[in-house]
Structure formats: structure tokens, C-alpha cells
C-alpha positions in Angstrom: -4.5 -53.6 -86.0 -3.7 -50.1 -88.0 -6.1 -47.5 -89.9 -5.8 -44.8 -91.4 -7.2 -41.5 -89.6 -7.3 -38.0 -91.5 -6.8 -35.1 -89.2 -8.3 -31.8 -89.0 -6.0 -29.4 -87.4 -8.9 -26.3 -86.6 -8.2 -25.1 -83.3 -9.1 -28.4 -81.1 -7.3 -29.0 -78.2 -5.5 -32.7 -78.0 -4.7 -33.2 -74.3 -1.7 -35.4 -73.9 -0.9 -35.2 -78.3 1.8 -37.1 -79.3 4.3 -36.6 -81.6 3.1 -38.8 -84.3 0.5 -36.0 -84.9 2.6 -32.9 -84.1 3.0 -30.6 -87.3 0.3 -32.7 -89.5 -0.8 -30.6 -92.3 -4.9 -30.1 -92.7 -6.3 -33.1 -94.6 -3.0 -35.1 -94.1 -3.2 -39.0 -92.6 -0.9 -41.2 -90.2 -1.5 -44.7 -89.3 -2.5 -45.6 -86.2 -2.9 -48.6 -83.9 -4.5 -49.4 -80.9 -2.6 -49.0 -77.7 -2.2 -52.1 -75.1 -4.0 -50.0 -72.4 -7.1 -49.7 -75.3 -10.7 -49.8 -73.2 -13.5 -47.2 -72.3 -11.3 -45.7 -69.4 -14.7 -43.8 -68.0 -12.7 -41.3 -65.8 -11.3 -39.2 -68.7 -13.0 -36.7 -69.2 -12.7 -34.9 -72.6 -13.6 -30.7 -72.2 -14.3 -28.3 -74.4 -12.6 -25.1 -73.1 -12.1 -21.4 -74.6 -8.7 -19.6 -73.9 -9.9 -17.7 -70.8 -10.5 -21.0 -68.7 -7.4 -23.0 -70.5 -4.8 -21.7 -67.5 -7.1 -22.2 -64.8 -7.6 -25.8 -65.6 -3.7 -26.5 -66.9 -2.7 -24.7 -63.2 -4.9 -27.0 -61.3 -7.5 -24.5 -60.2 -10.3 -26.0 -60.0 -12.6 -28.5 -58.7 -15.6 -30.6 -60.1 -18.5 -30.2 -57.6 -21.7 -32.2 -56.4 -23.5 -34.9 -54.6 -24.4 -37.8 -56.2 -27.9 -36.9 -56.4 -26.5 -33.2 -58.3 -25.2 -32.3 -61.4 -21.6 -32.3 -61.6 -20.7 -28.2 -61.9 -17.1 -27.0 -62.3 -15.7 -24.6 -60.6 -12.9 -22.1 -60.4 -11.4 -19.9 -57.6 -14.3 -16.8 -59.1 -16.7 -18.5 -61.3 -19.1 -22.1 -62.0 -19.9 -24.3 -65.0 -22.5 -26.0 -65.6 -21.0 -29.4 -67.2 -22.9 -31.1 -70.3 -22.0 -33.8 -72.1 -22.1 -33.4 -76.2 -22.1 -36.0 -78.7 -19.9 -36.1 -81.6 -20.7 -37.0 -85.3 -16.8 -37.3 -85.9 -14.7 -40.2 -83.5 -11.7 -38.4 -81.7 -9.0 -40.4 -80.5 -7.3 -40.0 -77.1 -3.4 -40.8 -78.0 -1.3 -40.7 -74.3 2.4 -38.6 -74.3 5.2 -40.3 -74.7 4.8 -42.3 -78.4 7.9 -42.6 -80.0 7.9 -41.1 -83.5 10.2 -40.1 -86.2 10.3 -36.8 -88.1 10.0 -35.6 -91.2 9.6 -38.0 -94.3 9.7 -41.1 -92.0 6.5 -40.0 -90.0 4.0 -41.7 -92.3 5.6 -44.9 -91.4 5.2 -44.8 -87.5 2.1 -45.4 -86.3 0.1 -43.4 -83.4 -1.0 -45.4 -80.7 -5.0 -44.6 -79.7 -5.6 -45.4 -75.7 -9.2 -44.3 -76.3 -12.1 -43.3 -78.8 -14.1 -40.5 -77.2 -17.8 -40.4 -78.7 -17.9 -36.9 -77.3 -16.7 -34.0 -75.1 -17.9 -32.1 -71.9 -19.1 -28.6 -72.8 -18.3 -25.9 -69.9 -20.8 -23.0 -69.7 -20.7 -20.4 -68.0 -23.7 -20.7 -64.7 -25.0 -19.1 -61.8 -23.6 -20.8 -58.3 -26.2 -22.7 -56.8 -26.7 -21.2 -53.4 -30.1 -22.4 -52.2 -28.4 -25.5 -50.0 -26.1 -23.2 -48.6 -29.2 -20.7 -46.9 -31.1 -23.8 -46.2 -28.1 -25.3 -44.7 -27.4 -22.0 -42.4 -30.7 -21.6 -41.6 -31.2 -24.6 -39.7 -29.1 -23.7 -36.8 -29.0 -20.2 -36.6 -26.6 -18.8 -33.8 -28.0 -17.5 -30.3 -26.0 -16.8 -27.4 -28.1 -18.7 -25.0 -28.1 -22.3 -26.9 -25.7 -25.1 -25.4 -23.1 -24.5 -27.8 -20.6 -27.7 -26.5 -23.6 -30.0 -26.7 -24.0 -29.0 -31.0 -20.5 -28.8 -31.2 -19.9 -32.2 -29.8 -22.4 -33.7 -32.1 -21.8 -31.4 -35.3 -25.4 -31.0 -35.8 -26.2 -28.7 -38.0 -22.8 -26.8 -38.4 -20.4 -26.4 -40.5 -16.5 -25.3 -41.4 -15.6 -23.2 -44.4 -14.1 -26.7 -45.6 -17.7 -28.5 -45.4 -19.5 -25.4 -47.1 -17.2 -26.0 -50.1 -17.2 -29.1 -50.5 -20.7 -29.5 -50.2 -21.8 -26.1 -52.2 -21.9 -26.0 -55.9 -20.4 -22.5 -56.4 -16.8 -20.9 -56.6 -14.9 -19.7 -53.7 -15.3 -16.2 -54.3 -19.2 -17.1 -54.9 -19.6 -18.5 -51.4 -17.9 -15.7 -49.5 -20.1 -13.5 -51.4 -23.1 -15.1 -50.4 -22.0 -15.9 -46.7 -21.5 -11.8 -46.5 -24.8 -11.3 -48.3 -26.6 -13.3 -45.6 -24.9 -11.9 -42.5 -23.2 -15.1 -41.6 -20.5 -14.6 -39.4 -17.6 -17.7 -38.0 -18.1 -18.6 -34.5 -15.8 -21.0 -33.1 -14.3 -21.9 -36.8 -18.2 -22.9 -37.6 -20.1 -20.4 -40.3 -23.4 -18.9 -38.7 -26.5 -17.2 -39.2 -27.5 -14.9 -36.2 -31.1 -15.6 -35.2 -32.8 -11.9 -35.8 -33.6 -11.7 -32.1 -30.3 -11.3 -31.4 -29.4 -9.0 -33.3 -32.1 -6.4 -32.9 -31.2 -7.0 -29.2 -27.7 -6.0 -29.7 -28.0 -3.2 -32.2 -31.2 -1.5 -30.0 -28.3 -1.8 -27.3 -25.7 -0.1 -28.9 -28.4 2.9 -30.2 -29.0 3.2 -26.4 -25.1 3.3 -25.3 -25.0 5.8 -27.9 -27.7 8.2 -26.3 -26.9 7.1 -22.8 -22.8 8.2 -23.1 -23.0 10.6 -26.2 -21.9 8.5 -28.9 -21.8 10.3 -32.7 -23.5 6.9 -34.5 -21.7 8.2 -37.4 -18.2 7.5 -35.1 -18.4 4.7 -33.0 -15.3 4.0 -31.6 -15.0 0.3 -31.5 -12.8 -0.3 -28.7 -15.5 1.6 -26.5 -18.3 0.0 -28.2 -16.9 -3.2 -27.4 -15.6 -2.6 -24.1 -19.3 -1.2 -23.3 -21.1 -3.9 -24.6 -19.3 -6.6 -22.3 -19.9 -5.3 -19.9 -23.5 -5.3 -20.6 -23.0 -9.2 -20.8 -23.0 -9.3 -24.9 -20.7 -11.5 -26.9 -17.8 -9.0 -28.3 -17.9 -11.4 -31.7 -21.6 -11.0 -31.9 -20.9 -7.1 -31.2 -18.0 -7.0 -33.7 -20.9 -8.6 -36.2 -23.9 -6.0 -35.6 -21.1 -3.4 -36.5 -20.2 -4.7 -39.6 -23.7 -5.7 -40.6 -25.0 -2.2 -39.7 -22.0 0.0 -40.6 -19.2 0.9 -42.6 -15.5 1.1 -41.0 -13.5 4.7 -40.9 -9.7 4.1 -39.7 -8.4 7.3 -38.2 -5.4 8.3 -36.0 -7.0 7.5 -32.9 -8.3 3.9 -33.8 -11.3 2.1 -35.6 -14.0 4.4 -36.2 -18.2 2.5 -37.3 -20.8 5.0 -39.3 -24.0 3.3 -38.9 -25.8 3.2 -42.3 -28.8 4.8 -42.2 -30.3 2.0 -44.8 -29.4 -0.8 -42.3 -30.4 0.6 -39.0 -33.8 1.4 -40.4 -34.1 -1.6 -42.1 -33.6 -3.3 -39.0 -35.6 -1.6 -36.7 -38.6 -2.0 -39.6 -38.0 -6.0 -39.6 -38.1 -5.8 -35.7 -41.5 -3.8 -36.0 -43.7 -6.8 -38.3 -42.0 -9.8 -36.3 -45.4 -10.4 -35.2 -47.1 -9.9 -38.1 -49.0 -7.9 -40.7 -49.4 -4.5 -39.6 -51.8 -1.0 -40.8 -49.6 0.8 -43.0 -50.3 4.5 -41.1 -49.5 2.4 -37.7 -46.4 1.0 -38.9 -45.0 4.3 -40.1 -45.5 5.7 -36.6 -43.9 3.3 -34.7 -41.0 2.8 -37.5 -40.3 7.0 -37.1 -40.2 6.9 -33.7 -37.9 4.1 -33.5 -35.4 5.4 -35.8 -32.3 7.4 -34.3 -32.0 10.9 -34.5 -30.0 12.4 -37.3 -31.5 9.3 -39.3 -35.1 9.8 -41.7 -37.1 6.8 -42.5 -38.2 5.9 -46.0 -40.4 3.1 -47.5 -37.8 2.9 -50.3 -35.6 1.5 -47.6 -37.6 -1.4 -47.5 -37.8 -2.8 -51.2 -37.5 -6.6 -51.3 -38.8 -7.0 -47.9 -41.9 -6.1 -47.5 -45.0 -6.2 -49.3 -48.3 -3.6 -49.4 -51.5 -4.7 -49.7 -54.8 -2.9 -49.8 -57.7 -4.5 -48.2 -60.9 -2.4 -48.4 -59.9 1.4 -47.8 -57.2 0.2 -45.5 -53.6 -0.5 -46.7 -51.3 -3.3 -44.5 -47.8 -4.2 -44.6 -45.9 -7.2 -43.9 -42.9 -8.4 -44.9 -42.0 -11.2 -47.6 -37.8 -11.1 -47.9 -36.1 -11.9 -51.2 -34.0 -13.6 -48.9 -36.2 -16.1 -48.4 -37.1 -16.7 -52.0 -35.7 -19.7 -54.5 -32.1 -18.3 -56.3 -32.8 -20.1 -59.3 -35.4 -18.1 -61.9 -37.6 -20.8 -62.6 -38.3 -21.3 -58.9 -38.1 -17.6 -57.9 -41.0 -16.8 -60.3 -43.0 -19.5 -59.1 -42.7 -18.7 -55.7 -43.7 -15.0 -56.8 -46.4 -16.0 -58.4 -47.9 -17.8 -55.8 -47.6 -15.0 -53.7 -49.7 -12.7 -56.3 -51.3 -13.7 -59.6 -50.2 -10.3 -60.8 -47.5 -7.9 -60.2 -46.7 -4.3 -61.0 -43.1 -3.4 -62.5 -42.8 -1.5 -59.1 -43.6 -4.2 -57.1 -41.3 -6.9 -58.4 -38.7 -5.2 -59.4 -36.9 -5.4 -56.3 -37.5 -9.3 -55.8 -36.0 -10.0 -59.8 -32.7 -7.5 -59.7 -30.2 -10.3 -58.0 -30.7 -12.6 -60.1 -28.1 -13.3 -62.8 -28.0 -15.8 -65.4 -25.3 -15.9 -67.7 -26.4 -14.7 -71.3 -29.5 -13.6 -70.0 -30.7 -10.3 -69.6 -33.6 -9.3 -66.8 -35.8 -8.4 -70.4 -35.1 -11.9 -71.5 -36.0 -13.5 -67.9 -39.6 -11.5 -67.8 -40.2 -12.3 -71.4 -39.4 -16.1 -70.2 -40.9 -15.9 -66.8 -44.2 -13.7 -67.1 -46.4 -12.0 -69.6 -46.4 -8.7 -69.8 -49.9 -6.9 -69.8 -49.8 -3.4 -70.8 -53.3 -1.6 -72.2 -51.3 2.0 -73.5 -48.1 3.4 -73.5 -48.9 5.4 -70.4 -50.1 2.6 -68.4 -47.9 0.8 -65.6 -47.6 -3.0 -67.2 -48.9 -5.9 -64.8 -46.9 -9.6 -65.1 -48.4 -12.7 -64.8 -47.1 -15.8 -64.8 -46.1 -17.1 -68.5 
């Protein structure tokens, strides 16, 4: 069986083209004829692609993510698609390598061989990594030094290899290391981990003693000491190794490997340790939080944006926290949960609970104009947000 197909040459990409249609001229025809191996053949998959992805996917770098029960994302080694299937008005036809055609004026007599008509192509756009499973996943079986390790090991309950994370997250490489370091996960045993907050309170409040008790600068730790201190004290030097890089910033001198303790972090920290157990008088807190804090170091409530949350009650103002951390990655689901929290917000307020979150094409104006309305009685005014 042969037709006639007219071919528009405008830039489309013909995976596997064969010669019959090399060097056609806009608007000119060729027979063609359906191959022996003609049929549906459901795994091709047709994409639509723009030059800066074309190498990635011609090198073999990268991978089509999800569960069954997900959406199919595709990934690269730094970035994630969101995959969407698009209809076609016009029929393209899938012709496999290797037809044997002549050249020149004896072209219009060979025909091209069609393995397949595709009704339409996968359009690629450009997405935020989904990153909720991987903190729900983490938070399950967060690391403490005291839990019978073997015993979860044995089982592989609730842990996981860097191989299992990327296999089972739907976000690039680089995207999951960025969000492992972002929530202070750490590899124990070849297994990724979240340290439980006891611990490491425990262990930085330890070093901050050392550090009085032997005359440590906190703005020069020397690691080998720190370390060598610590074990003593019966702490795990990986967990150790961990509070330094989750509190601090590494200085390499002559002598060794140097820690400054950031001054954000370590207040931070002690700040989190403070409302553990709960809400908390504002004028209470702030006592507590300045006396807590090393010397050299000066609290601030900026410190604490994202985490925790004043209310006023009466003539009394409270604080308590409520972590960004905590909250939905995905902006629909981030606003609702924000929303339930308070009906309305000022800019000042939720601010720092919006500013990670990046969707492609999408400015944080467009997400509040999406998200919330935005009430605002005079220029001078703070606006309020509500949910939309």
C-alpha cells in the first residue's frame, strides 16, 4: 500500500529520518509505504525538545522518573520535566534508519517505509523537583545514636541508599543533593539520614561547652581537637563531623581544618531547643534565648524567619514555632497549609514561608496574585493576604 505524504521541513526533529526524506524541498512529496514491523509500538515515545535539552537526551543523560501511581517526570543530571502528552491535528510518521533510497531525480520513485503514525508528541517543560516524598521518606526514621541500628539495618525499614532516593524521587541529581543538604541529612553507614533534633542540640551544647571549658575561639575550631574531644565524651565523630558542618563554615589553614560557627545557626538552634515544649511568652523567650547564646554571638528575631510564628493574645504576645520545613513544596499545597494556619497574613509575616518556592515561569507576584488576595486600604498601609 503507497500514498502520497507532503512534507513540511520547519525545524521538526525526525528521530531515526531516513534517506528517502533527507534534502526534501518545503511542499515537496515522496511515496511511502507501510513497513512490515507497522503497529502502535506504545513504547516510542515521540518528544518535543528545544536545543538546550537536544545533547542531554542524544548523550543518554537522562532518566524518566515515577511510580506507577505518579506522573512520569523527566529528568537530567541538574534539572526536571514535567512530561505531557499533546495531540496533533497533522499525522507524523515514524520512518526507522536504514531505508534504502536513491538520490537525486530517482528519489520520487523509491518509496519511504512508515513503522508508525504518531497522533502526537510528549511536550517537556521545564518543573520544580518534587521533593515532598523525599522529607516524608527521611523523616520517618530519623537517626539517633541510641536506636538498634543492626536490627533496622537488617530489615531495611525505613532507610535508604543514595541509589533508592533516586530512583524513587522525582527530581534531578543535582536537585536531591540540594535538598538532602538543605535538610541536614547526613550518610550513615551508606544509608541517607535525618538527625533527630535531640541529638543534635546535645552535641552542639557540647561542643559550646568544650569551647569554654578548654578555651576554644568558636570562630576556629580545630577539628581534629574537636573530634578527638568529643569521643572521648562518648559522641559519634560522624555525628560530630555533622553538627560542624550544619552549624559552621570550614577555614583550611597551615596547621589543619579550621570550623567558624555561624552565628545564624547556633542561635537558631539554641532558639528551636528553647520552644521544644511549646508556645512560649515572647519577653520570656528572649531571656532565656540571650542567655543561652555564646559570647561574641547577639541574638536577633530576624534570625528566626520561617520558623517561628508571633501571636498576640490579649496584651500578651507568645511565640512558637511553625518551620517552613515542615510545610507542602508544591504552591498549591503550601498556601493551603498557610492558610489554615491564619486566615490572613501580613507581607512580613509570610514572606519568609513563600521565598523558596520556585516555579518555572512564575514569578512570587504571579504566585500571590494566584494564591491569595491582596487587601490593601491606602498606599501607606501594610497589605493583608487571604486565601484566593
Amino acid at each position: 500500500m503507497e500514498a502520497e505524504m507532503e512534507v513540511g521541513m520547519e525545524g521538526e526533529l525526525w528521530e531515526g529520518r531516513a534517506e528517502a526524506v533527507l534534502g526534501l524541498n518545503l511542499c515537496s512529496s515522496v511515496p511511502i509505504c507501510y513497513h512490515s514491523q507497522f503497529g502502535p509500538h506504545e513504547d516510542l515515545l515521540l518528544l518535543e525538545v528545544d536545543d538546550n535539552l537536544l545533547p542531554e537526551i542524544l548523550q543518554n543523560r537522562v532518566t524518566i522518573r515515577g511510580q506507577p501511581d505518579e506522573d512520569a517526570v523527566l529528568c537530567t543530571l541538574s534539572s526536571t520535566y514535567s512530561m505531557k502528552f499533546v495531540g496533533t491535528s497533522n499525522s507524523v510518521f515514524l520512518i526507522p534508519p536504514g531505508d534504502s533510497s536513491a538520490n537525486g531525480e530517482k528519489r520520487s520513485s523509491v518509496a519511504a517505509s512508515i513503522i508508525t503514525v504518531a497522533t502526537g508528541n510528549i511536550e517537556l517543560i521545564l518543573a520544580a523537583p518534587k521533593l515532598d516524598k523525599l522529607k516524608k521518606l527521611l523523616k520517618e526514621t530519623p537517626y539517633n545514636p541510641d536506636e538498634d541500628f543492626d536490627s533496622i539495618s537488617t530489615h531495611k525499614k525505613g532507610l535508604f541508599r543514595w541509589q533508592d532516593l533516586v530512583e524513587m524521587i522525582q527530581a534531578s541529581e543535582e536537585e536531591i543533593r540540594a535538598a538532602l543538604k538543605s535538610l541536614s541529612a547526613v550518610e550513615i553507614d551508606g544509608y541517607w539520614r535525618i538527625v533527630d533534633d535531640k541529638t543534635m542540640n546535645k552535641t552542639l551544647t557540647m561542643i559550646l561547652r568544650n569551647s569554654l571549658l578548654h578555651d576554644w575561639l568558636i570562630s576556629a575550631l580545630d577539628e581534629e581537637t574537636v573530634l578527638s574531644t568529643m569521643v572521648a565524651d562518648g559522641f559519634s565523630p560522624r555525628i560530630v563531623a555533622h553538627c560542624l558542618e550544619t552549624h559552621g563554615t570550614k577555614v583550611r589553614d597551615s596547621k589543619g581544618t579550621l570550623w567558624e560557627l555561624g552565628e545564624k545557626q547556633v542561635c537558631l538552634r539554641l532558639a528551636l531547643d528553647i520552644l521544644a515544649s511549646g508556645k512560649m511568652k515572647l519577653k520570656s523567650f528572649l531571656e532565656r534565648w540571650e542567655q543561652s547564646v555564646p559570647s561574641g554571638m547577639k541574638a536577633d528575631l530576624k534570625m528566626l524567619q520561617g520558623e517561628v510564628l508571633c501571636d498576640k493574645i490579649g496584651v500578651e504576645e507568645w511565640i512558637r514555632v511553625f518551620s517552613v520545613s515542615a510545610l507542602p513544596s508544591t504552591p498549591a499545597d503550601r498556601f493551603s497549609a498557610l492558610f489554615q494556619e491564619r486566615l490572613k497574613w501580613e507581607w512580613k509575616d509570610l514572606e519568609p514561608y513563600i521565598r523558596d518556592i520556585h516555579v518555572p515561569g512564575l514569578s512570587s507576584e504571579g504566585l500571590l496574585m494566584k494564591y491569595t488576595r491582596r487587601i490593601q486600604p491606602n498606599a501607606e498601609a501594610e497589605p493583608i493576604f487571604s486565601a484566593r
